[in-house]
N, C-alpha and C positions, 0 to 999 in steps of 0.2 A: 352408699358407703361400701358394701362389696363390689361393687366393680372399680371403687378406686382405690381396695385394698389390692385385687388383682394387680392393675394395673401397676400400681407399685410391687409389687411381686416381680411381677413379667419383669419390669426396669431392674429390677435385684439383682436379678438371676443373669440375665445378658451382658451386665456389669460383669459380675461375675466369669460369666465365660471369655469376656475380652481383657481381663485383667491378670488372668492365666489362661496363655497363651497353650500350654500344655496338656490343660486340659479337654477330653475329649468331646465328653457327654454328661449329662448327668440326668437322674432319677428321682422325682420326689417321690415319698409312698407313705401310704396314713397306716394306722394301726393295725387295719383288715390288711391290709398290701397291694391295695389297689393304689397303683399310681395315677397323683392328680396332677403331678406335671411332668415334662420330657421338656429336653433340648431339642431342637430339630436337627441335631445331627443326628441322634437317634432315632430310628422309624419306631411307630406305637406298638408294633408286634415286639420288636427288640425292649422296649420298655419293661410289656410286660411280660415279658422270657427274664428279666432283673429281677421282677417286682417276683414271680413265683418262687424263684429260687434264692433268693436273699432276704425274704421275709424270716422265714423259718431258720433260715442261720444267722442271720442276728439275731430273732428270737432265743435259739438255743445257746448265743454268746452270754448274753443276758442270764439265760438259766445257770449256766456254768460259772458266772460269776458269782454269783448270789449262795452257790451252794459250797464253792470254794472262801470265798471270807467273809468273814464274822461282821463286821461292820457294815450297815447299809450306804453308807458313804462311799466307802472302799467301794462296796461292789456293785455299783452304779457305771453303766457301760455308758461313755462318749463313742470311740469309737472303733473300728476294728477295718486294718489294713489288707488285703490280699493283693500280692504281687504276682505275677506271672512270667514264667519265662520269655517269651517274649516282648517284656519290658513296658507292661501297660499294669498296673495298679488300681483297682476297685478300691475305693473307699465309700465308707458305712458310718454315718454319722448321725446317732439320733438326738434332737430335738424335743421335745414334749413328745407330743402325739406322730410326729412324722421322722420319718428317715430320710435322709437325703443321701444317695448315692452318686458319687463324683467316679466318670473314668477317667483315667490320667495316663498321657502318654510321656515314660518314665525312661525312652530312648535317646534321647536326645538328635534325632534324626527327626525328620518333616512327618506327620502322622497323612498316611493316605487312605480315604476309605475304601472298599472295595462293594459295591455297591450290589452285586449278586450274592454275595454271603452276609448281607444285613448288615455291616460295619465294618468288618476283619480288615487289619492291615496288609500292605501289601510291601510297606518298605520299613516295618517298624523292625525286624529281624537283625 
């Protein structure tokens, strides 16, 4: 039964990446912030360089909503945007127990990876 939950998983996710075309990479990560899946455009060091530093800030998105409004409805975090000047977009999307992090190349121009710095574009500028 879990390996053909996997397996539909895996099929999800690749869906997914061929269905936006724009999008770069993306991140699964559980509650502790251990990523238990990656795209393979992303290497597993680059993963988990996401998974350390976006744990804790979407944690603390979470915190700050809760103590900014009154209702627990309201202040239930789906998800949280970061853009960057170079025209690539993080997205933070939590699910129950997991976050999914989507990168999105938000140039409209060809995304090329650059394979010495772990991902960086070279013509997304």
């Amino acid at each position: 039964m879990a390996g053909a939950q996997t397996s539909e998983v895996d099929s999800v996710l690749k869906s997914f990446l061929a269905d936006f075309p724009t999008v770069i990479g993306y991140v699964v990560l559980n509650n502790d912030g251990v990523p238990v899946k990656h795209s393979d455009t992303i290497p597993l060091h680059q993963a988990v360089h996401y998974s350390a530093l976006l744990t804790d800030f979407v944690n603390n998105c979470k915190k700050c909503l809760r103590e900014l409004l009154s209702s627990p409805a309201e202040s239930e975090l789906t998800n949280v945007r970061i853009r960057t000047k170079e025209g690539t977009e993080v997205i933070c999307v939590t699910v129950t127990e997991y976050v999914f992090v989507v990168i999105q190349n938000c140039t409209g121009k060809p995304w090329v990876q650059n394979p010495e710095e772990g991902g960086a574009a070279e013509g997304a500028v």
